[in-house]
N, C-alpha and C positions, 0 to 999 in steps of 0.2 A: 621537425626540422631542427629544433633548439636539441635536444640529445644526438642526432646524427652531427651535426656542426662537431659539437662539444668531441665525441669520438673521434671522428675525421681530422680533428687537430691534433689530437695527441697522437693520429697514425702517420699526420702529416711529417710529424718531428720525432725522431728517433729521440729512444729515451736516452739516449749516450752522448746525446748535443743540447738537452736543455741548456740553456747561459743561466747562468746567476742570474739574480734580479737586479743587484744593480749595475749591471755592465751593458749601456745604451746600444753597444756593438752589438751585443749579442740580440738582445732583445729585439732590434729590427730586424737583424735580420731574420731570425726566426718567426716572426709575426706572420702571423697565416690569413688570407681571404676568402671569401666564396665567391663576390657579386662580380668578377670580371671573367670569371674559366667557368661559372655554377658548380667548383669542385673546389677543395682547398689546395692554397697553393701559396708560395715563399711570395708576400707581399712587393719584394724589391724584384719577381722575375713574372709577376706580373704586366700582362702581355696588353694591357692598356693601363692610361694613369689612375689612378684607385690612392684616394686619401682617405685617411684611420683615424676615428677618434674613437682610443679607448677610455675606460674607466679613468684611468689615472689623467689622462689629459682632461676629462671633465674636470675633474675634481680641481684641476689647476685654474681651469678657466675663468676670467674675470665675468664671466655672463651667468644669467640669473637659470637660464639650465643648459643642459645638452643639444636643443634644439636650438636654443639660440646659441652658442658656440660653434655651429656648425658655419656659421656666418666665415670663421674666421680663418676655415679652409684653405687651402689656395687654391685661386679659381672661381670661389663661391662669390656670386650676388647676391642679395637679401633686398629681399622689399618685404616692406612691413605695411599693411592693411589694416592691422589694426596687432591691440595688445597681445589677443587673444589668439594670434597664429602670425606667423610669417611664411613667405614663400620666397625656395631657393629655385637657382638656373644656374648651370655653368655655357659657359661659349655662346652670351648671346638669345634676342629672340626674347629675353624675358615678357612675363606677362601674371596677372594677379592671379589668374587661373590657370596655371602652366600646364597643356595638355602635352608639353615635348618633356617632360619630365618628368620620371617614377618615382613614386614613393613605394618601398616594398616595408613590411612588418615579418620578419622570418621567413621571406619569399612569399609574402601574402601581400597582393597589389593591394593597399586603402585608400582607393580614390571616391571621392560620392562619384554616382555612378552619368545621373544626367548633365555634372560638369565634366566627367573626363578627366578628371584632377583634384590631388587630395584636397579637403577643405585643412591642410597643413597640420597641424599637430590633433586636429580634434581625436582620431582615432591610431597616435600614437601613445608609445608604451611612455610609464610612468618613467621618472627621473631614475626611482628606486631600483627598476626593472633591466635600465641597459645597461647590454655587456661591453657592446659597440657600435660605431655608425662607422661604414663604408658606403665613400661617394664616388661614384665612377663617374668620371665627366666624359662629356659627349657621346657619341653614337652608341649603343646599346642593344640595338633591337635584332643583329643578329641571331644572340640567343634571348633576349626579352621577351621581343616583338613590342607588346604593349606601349606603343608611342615611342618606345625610349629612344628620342634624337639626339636630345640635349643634355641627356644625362640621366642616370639613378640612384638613389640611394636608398641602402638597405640598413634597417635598424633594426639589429640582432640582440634577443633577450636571455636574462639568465635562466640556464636550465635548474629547475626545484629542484634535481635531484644535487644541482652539484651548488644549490647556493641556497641552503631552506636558512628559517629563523623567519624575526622579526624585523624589518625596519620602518621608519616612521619620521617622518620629516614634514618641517613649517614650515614656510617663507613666508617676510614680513617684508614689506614693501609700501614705499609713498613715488609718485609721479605728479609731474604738474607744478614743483616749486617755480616758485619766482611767477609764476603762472596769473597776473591778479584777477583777470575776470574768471577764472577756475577756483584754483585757489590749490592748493597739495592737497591730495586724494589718496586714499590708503590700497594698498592692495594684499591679499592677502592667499598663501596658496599651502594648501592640507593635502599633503600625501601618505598614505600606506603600501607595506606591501608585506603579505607575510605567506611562507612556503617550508612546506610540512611532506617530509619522505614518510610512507604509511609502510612498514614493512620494510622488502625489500625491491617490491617490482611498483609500487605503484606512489604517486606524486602529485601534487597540486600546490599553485600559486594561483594569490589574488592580489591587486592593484585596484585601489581610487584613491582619486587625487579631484581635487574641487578647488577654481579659482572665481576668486571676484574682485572686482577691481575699479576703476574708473578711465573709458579706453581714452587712445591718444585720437585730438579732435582734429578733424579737415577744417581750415576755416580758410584757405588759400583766397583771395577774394582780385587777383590779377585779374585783369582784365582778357577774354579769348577771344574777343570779336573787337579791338581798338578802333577798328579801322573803317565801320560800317556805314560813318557819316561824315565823313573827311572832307570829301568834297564841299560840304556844306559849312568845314571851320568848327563843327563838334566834336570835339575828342577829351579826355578825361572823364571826369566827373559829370557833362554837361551834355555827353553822347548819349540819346534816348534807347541804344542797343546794346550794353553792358551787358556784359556774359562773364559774372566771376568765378573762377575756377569752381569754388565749392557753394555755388548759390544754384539751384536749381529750378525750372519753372521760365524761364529764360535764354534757353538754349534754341536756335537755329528752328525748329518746329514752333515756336512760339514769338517768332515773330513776324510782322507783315509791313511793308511798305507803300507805307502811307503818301497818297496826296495832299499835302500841307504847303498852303499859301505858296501855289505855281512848284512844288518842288517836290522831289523823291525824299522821303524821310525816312530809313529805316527805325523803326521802334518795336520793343523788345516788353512782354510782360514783365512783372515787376519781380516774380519769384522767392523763394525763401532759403535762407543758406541752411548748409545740413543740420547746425547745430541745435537750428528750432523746428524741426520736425522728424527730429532721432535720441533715443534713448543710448547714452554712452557707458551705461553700467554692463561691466560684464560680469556674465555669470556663466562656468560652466564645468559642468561636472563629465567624467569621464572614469570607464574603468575597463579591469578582463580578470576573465578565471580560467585558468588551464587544468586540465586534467589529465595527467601522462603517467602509460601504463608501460614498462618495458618488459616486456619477451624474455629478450637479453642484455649483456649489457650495450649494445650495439643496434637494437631493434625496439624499436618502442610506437605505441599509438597514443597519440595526442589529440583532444579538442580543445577548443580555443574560444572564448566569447571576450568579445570589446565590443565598449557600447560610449555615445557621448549624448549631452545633450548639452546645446551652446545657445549662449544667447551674448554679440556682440558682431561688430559690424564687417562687411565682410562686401569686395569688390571684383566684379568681373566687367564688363560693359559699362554698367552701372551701378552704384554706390546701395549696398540691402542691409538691412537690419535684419538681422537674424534673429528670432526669437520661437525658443522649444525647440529649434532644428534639432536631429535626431540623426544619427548614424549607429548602426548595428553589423555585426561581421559575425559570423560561425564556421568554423573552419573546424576539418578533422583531416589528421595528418599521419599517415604511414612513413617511419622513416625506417631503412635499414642499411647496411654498408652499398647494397649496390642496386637497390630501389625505395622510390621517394613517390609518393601516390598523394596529391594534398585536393583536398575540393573543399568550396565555400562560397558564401552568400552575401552579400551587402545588402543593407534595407535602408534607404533616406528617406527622409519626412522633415521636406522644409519646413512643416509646424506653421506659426503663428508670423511669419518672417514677413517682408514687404519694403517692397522697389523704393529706395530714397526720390530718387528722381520721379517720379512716378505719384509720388505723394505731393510734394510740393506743387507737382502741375496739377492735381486737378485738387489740390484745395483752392488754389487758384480758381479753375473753372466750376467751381462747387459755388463760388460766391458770385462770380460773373462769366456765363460763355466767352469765348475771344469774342465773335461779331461784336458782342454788348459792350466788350470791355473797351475794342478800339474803336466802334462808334462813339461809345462816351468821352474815349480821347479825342478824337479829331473833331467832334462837338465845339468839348473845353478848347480847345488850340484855336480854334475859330472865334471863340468868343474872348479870348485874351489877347488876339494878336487886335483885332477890333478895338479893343478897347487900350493899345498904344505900349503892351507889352513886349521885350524883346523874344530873339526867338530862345534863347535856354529859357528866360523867365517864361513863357507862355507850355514849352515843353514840360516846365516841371510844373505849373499851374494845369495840363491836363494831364498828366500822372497821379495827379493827387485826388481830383475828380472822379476818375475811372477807377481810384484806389479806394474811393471811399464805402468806408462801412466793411473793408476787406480784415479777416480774421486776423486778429493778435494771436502770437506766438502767447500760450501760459494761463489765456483765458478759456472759460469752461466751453465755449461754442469754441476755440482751435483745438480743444482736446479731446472734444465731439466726434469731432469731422476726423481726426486722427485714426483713431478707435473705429469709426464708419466704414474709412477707407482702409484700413490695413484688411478687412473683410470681404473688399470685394475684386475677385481674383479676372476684373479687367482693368488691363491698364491702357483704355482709351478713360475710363470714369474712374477707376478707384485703383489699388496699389498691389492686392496680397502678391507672394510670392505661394504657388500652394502645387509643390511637385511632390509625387511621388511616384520612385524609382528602384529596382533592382540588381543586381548585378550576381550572376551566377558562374564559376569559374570550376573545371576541372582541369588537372597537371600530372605530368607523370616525369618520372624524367631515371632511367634506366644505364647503369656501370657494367654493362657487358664482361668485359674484361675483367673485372675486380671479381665473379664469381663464372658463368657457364663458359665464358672464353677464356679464362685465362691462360692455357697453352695459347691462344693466338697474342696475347700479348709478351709470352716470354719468348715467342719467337720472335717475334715483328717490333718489339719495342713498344705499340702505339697503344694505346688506351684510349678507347671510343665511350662516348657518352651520347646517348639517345633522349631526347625531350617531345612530347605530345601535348597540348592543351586546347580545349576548347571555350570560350567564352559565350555568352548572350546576356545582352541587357534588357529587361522587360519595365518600360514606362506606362505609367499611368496617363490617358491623354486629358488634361485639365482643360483644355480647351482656349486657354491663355496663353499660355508658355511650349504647349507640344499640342500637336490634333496627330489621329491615325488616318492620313490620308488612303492608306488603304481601305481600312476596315472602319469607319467610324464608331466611336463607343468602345472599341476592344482598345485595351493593352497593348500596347505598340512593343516588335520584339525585335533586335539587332544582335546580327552574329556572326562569330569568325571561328576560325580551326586554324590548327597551325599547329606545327613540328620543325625539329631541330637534329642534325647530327652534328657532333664535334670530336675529331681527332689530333692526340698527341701526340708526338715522336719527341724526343730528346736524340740528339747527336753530340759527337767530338769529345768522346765522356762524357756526358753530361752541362758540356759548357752551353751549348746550342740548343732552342725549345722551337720548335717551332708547332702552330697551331692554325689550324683551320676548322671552317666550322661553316655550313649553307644551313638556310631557316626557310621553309614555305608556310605563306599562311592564306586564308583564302575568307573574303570575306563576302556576305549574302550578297551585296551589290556590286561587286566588283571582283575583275578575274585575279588566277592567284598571281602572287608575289612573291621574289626570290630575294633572299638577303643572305648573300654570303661575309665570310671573316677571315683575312688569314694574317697572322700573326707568327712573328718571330722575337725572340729574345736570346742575346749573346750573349753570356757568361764569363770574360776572360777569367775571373775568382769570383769569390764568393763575397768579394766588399763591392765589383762593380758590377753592372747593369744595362747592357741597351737594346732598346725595343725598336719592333718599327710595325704597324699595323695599319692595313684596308679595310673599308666594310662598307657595303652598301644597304638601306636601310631604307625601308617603305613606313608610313604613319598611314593607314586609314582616319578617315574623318572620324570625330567623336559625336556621341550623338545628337550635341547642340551644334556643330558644324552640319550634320548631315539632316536633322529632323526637325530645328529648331521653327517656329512659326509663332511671333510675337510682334504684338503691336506696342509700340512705346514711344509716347513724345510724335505720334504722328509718325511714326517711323517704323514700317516691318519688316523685322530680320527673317531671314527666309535662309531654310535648309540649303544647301548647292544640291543635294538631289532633284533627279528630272520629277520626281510626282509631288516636288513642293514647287518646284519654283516653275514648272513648264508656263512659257511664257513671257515671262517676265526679264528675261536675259534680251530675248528677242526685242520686243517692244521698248525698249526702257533708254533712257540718257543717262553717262555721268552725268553726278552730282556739282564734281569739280567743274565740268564745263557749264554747267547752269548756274552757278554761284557768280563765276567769272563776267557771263553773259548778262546776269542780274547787276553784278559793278559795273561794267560798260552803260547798262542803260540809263541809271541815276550817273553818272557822270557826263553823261550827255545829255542827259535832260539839267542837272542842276546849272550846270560848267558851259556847258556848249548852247542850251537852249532850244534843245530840239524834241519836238513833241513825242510822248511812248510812243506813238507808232512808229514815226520815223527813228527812233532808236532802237525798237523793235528793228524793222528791217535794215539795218544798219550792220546790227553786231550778230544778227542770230548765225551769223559762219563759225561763230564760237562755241555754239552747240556739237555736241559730240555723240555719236550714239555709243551701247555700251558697246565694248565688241569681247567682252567674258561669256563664260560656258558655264559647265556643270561641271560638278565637284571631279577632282580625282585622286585617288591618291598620293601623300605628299614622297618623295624621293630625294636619297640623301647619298652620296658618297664622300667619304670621307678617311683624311691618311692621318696619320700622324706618329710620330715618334718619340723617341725618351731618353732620361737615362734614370737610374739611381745608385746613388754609391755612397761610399763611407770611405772617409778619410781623418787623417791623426788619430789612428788606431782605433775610431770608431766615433769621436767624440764629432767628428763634424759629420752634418747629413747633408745631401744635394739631391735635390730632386727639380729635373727637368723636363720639359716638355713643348712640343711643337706642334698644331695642326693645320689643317688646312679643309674645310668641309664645301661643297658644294653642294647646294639646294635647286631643285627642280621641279616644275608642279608644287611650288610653294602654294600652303592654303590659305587664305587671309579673306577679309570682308573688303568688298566694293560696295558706293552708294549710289545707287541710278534709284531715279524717277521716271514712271510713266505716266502720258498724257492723258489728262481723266478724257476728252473730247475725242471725236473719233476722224473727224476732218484734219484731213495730211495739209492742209495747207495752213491750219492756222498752229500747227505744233508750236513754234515761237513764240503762238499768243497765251496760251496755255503754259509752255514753259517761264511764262515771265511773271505770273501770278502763282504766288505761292497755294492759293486755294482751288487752282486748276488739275492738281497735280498729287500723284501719289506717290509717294518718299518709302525705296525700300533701302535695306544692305544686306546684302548676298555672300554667301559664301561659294569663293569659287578659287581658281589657280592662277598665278601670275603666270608671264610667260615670257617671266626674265629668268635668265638663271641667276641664282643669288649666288657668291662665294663671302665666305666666313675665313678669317685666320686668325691666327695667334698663336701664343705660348704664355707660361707661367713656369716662374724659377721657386723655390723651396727651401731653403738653408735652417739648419740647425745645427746650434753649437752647443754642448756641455760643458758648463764654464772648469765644472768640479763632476767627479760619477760618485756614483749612488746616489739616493733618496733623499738625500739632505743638501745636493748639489745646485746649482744655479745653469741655468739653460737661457740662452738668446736663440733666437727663431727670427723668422721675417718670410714675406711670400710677398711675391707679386706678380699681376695677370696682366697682360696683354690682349685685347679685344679689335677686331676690325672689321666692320664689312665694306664688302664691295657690291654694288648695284646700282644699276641702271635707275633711274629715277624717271617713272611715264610721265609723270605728273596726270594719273586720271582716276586718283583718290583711291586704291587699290590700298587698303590696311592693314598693316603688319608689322608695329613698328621693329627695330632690331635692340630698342630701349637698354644698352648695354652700355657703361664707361668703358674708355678706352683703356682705364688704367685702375686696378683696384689693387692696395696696396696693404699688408700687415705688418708690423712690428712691434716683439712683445722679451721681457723680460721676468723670469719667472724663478722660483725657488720652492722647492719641494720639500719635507719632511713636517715634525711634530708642529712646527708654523712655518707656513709659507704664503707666500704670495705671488701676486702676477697684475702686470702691467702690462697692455695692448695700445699702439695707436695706431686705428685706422685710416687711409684714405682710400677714396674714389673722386675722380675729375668729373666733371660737369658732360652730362651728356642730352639730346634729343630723346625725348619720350612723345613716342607717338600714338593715341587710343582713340576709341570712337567718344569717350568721353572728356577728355583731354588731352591739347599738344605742345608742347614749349618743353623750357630748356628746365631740367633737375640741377641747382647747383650741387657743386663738389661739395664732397660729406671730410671734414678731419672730426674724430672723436676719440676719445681715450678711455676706455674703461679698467678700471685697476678693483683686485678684490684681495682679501687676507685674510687666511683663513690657521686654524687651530685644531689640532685630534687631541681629545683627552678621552682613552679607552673606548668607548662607544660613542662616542659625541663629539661631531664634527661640527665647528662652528667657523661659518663663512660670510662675511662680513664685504660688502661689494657694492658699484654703480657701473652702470650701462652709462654710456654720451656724459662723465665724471662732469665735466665744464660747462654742463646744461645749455648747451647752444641748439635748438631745435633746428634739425634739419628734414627735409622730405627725401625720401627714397624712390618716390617717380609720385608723376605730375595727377593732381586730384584726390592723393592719398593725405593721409595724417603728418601732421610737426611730431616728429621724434623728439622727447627731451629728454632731460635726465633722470634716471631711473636708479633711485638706492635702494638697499635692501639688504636685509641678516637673514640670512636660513642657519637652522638645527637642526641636524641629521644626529638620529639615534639607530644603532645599528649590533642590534644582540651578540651578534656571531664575533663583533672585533674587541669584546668585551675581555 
């Protein structure tokens, strides 16, 4: 793919319009893409929005690499999970494990295969390595298919034939100042890459790069359950049901309401925050070796290995420590002008890794069962109130009781139990995470026109492109995290097929493109799906730009949506397929009507005075049964339009855009419980006893229609041209949804600001610099592990940097004013991040 690119660009640009290098007019307009047509084409007549960062914009960027620049896109959200990776989304929907968004490597998907999504930078290319990233925001899946709802991007590497030598780069890094119970923590990050032509037909490049660090810590400790004894005049510090964001072992499965002195008490174990039952050092090494043989100059066969192994913290559902995780890719690639033949393998091995949440509960339960633990409370509380104690003082006198002799954080029996439990791969008793997963992928994708048709293209104008792929994911079933409801003991396998046409025509001279494009894919559990594209772009010249594009677009479930079967915190998540969850749709109540139904009753027993039963039968109308199904696949249409142009003879850029998407068969998790008892008349009683009852959440389809809209503007100024000149930029996003609110706990949140904003000053040549301030507004982040409000982010990162011959020295800070802030609710404080990197670089010698 990296030598077809490389060719296809220089076919794309006649050699009699190269621009100079430094005339910004020129340069854009001639900048060429793949990921929006899968063919190269004039970036500004590109037929959906597609933003560029090339070499030269890394290099300017005030962030510590190119992944993390991406950040500053327009369009782009970032959440950060941890040091050690971050995760983008454009238009919305975000989430730690974004399965609506592609990550492509050369047109090679790197997502781990049983999340559905990349674990973000682990198996991308080195710093040294990219040539560019192109991010297509929203719908995709046209021609992807591969989820892409929310958008893709593709991170293209240099070809060894057209970039050998040696380079070789450090980054030296501290986080955490100001930080006093941390303290400033070093970070430190070793890359190579070196690429060698052997002859005339044959080439090889290698990349590793190894980071270790100290990650950025969740310690959020707000309150998520303020409200659970109100009635009673507890709240604060003094409410026995405290649920703090980043404290685990305390969460809704972990606690019971208690009869205490005539009254409803909710009371909550006592739990451990992540800090003291997670290792925050990161360590992770990552690398690839290509081997590319050309034919011609225009034809070539490539294999490909990247491989990682990571150890740092890492969130989906729930908060995991990763450690020895493993990700592996093989890929071998046919490229030629008018066929591309690519096939490869993914292998994950979550390794040694294990459930944060998941640990803390049952070191908990390792030292005392719940019965024991809240018998010994309501014991103590009995015996304090007796003896003329108030009620916080009697509350925290049987806390202390039921807490005693329970594990310290740091002593050798909590580091026991640690080590015990990360080994044992249940998480009703113990923590591991222990998946292993495959992912196999064959691709073709076929230029007619460019070679057996070409009379049908010089008469008809149109140039057609053909695409074929077939996928299957093959899991290991651990019996924890995945079972083969079919076949028990076998290898569990999931699969799709799918193809693509797309046709060109240019009209009006050439001012007019119009493009269409249908995709069928067909997946083992589900009939096929049609996703058509049709796009236009108007030319009046060659400085303006307006587009206008449809496309309707299917997401099959991934295979933790569709196979998923885990027990956690009392709570099992269940596939939305019929041979995981039959049953259980049927039988089962929101979650949300039983919580509601649970507050009514202690407010009428505490408040009102009326015995459980009579408040049993009082409120149980507030019982709801589920009324969700089975999985299906997710459905998207979506319009949107553009422009881009160049104005004052090139030095100012505009880039605009508008969309409008609609969601249908949205996929999300619901929480229904069903009745352990089999008597229809006492459901009520069993729903109001938290130990009567079985707690799942399902993955299933809303049956609202969602709509999504916005837009995002783009400005770039050249204050001076050429290389030595000074540029202002700025970008900002506009986000919206719209939706029905059931209110029946149906999850999904849209976790998106309404407003993310860039502004950056910058100056290129032998030293330059660059100056960024970001904002994002305060938005709702809604997860199964976390709900409240993300304040708005301002930060400023500024960098300065120096070439002397071969040695580039860049001098920089991420969030400069060290003000930590969170990027969605239960994840890390972000602070400020400085750092020097040294790039040495043979070839500019």
């Amino acid at each position: 793919m990296v030598s077809l690119y490389t060719t296809l660009c220089l076919l794309a640009v006649p050699t009699d319009t190269v621009p100079a290098l430094d005339s910004m007019r020129a340069r854009q307009l001639n900048e060429v893409v793949v990921s929006a047509s899968r063919v190269p084409e004039n970036v500004l007549r590109s037929p959906v929005s597609v933003e560029v960062l090339d070499e030269r914009a890394i290099r300017k960027s005030a962030q510590l690499s190119y992944y993390d620049a991406i950040e500053n896109l327009k369009g782009v959200q970032l959440l950060t999970p941890s040091l050690g990776f971050k995760v983008y989304n454009t238009r919305g929907f975000a989430n730690t494990t974004n399965v609506r968004f592609v990550q492509l490597v050369d047109g090679r998907d790197n997502q781990a295969p049983h999340i559905g999504a990349p674990i973000a930078g682990a198996l991308a290319p080195s710093d040294l390595d990219i040539s560019r990233v192109e991010i297509m925001a929203g719908t995709a899946s046209a021609l992807y298919g591969l989820n892409a709802l929310n958008g893709l991007v593709n991170l293209i590497t240099k070809d060894p034939f057209e970039s050998p030598g040696l380079t070789v780069s450090q980054k030296t890094g501290v986080n955490h100042v100001g930080n006093a119970s941390i303290g400033p923590k070093l970070y430190s990050e070793s890359s190579i890459r070196y690429a060698k032509v052997l002859g005339s037909r044959l080439a090889f490049k290698a990349n590793l790069v190894y980071q270790t660090g100290y990650d950025w810590v969740a310690n959020n400790r707000t309150d998520l359950n303020p409200t659970a004894n109100q009635s009673l005049g507890l709240v604060g510090s003094e409410q026995p049901a405290q649920d703090p964001v980043n404290s685990y072992g305390n969460e809704s499965p972990n606690r019971r309401t208690l009869r205490l002195d005539g009254r409803n008490v909710v009371v909550a174990r006592t739990g451990y925050y992540e800090s003291e039952v997670t290792d925050y050092r990161l360590r992770n090494l990552r690398g690839d070796l290509t081997v590319q043989y050309r034919f011609k100059p225009q034809t070539s066969l490539s294999y490909t290995y990247q491989g990682a192994l990571l150890d740092n913290v890492y969130q989906r559902t729930n908060r995991f420590r990763l450690n020895d995780y493993g990700l592996g890719q093989h890929s071998l690639t046919f490229a030629s002008p008018t066929l591309q033949i690519r096939a490869y393998r993914t292998s994950e091995n979550t390794g040694n890794s294990y459930n944060i949440r998941s640990m803390a509960e049952n070191i908990d339960r390792a030292f005392r069962s719940d019965n024991a633990w809240f018998g010994q409370f309501s014991a103590q509380f009995a015996g304090s109130r007796q003896q003329g104690a108030s009620l916080p003082v009697a509350l925290a006198q049987a806390r202390a009781q039921a807490d005693a002799g329970r594990p310290q954080p740091g002593t050798a029996r909590f580091e026991a139990l640690l080590d015990s439990l990360a080994n044992i791969n249940n998480w009703d008793i113990g923590a591991a995470l222990r998946v292993r997963s495959w992912l196999y992928h064959a691709e073709a994708q076929f230029e007619p026109t460019r070679g057996p048709w070409a009379a049908f293209q010089k008469q008809t104008g149109i140039d057609l492109l053909l695409g074929m792929e077939y996928r299957q994911f093959v899991l290991f079933p651990d019996g924890n995290y995945f079972i083969n409801p079919e076949a028990p003991g076998q290898n569990l396998t999931y699969s799709k097929i799918g193809g693509f046409v797309q046709a060109t025509r240019l009209f009006l001279d050439n001012r007019l493109k119009l493009t269409g494009s249908v995709r069928l894919d067909k997946n083992k559990y589900f009939e096929p799906r049609l996703n058509p594209r049709v796009a236009v772009v108007f030319s009046p010249s060659d400085k303006h730009h307006v587009r206008l594009s449809y496309q309707n677009g299917y997401r099959f479930p991934s295979l933790f949506e569709a196979f998923s079967n885990v027990n956690s915190g009392g709570v099992k998540r269940v596939g939305g397929l019929p041979l995981l969850s039959a049953g259980v749709f049927e039988r089962s109540y929101f979650r949300t009507s039983i919580d509601a139904f649970g507050a009514a009753i202690n407010t009428d027993v505490n408040t009102n005075r009326l015995t459980t039963a009579q408040a049993i039968a009082r409120n149980k109308g507030l019982l709801k049964t589920n009324t969700y199904t089975y999985i299906k696949p997710e459905q998207v249409n979506s319009i949107e339009s553009g422009y881009k142009g160049l104005w004052l003879d090139g030095r100012l850029q505009l880039d605009v855009d508008l969309y409008y998407t609609r969601y249908r068969n949205f996929m999300a998790q619901v929480e229904a419980n069903i009745p352990k008892g089999n008597n229809p008349d006492s459901v009520a009683y069993y729903l109001a006893d938290r130990t009567k009852q079985d707690r799942y959440r399902l993955w299933t389809n809303s049956r609202s229609v969602v709509h999504t809209y916005g837009g995002s503007v783009g400005v770039r100024y050249a204050l001076a041209g050429g290389r030595t000149g000074w540029a202002v930029a700025g970008n900002a996003a506009y986000a919206q949804l719209n939706r029905t609110e059931q209110g029946d706990g149906l999850e999904e949140g849209f976790n998106t600001p309404r407003w993310i904003a860039n502004l950056s000053l910058s100056k290129v040549g032998p030293v330059g610099f660059a100056v960024n301030y970001k904002y994002q507004t305060a938005f709702l982040w809604q997860s199964a592990l976390a709900t409240g409000r993300v304040p708005a982010i301002h930060t400023v990162d500024a960098q300065i940097n120096a070439r002397l011959k071969g040695l580039v020295l860049k001098l920089g800070a991420t969030n400069l004013l060290n003000r930590p802030y969170y990027s969605f609710l239960a994840g890390p404080a972000v602070g400020g991040f400085y750092y020097l990197s040294l790039t040495y670089d043979a070839l500019t010698r």
